[in-house]
N, C-alpha and C positions, 0 to 999 in steps of 0.2 A: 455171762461172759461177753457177751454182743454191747452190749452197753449202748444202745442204739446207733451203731455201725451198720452202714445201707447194704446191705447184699444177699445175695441168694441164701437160704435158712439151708442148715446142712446139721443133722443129728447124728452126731458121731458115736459107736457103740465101739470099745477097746477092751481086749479081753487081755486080763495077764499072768503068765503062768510060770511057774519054774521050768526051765528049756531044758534040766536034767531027767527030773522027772515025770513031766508032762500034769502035774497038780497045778487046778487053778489056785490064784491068790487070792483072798479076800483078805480085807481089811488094809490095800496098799493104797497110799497118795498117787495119783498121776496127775502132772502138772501137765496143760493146754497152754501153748502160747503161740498165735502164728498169724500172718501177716492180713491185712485187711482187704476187700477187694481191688483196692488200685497197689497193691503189692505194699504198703506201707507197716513195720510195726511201731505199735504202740509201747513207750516204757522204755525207747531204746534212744540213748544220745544221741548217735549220729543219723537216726533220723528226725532228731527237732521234734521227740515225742517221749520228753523223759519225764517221766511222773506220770503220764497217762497209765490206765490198767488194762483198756479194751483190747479185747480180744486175749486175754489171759485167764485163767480159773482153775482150780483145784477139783478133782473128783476122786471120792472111793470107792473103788471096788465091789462089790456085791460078794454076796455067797458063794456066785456062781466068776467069782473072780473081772465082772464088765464093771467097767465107770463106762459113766453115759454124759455126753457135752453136747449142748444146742448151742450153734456159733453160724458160721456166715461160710461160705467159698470163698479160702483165700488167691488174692491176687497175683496174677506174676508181678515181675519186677527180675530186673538186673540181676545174674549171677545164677539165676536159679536154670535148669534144663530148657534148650530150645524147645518152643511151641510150633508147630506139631513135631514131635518125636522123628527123630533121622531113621532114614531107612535102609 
């Protein structure tokens, strides 16, 4: 997913379950897509990065219902929550 994208390595563990009745999922797609560390995405027109795929990738599930993604900390950028958090 990193596609050699510079930034801090970050392994993501996502569990996913039905919210009725608390049963993990296996066997589900979750789709990773999120921005690079200078807040940039990849594959997106209006950021002058369409066709690129970094920072994008597919995972399934396990038995125990986790997909697992090795990607970067993404960056801030414009739009998103101020940094440090209001008090």
């Amino acid at each position: 997913m990193r596609e050699q994208q510079p930034g801090v390595p970050l392994l993501l563990d996502l569990q996913v379950f039905d919210a009725n009745s608390c049963e993990v999922l296996p066997n589900v797609m979750v789709d990773f897509w999120h921005a690079n560390a200078t807040g940039v995405y990849g594959g997106y027109s209006a950021e002058g990065t369409e066709g690129e795929t970094w920072l994008r990738g597919l995972a399934e599930t396990n038995n125990e219902g986790v997909a697992q993604m090795t990607t970067i900390f993404p960056g801030h950028y414009d739009g998103r929550f101020p940094l440090p958090f209001p008090s």
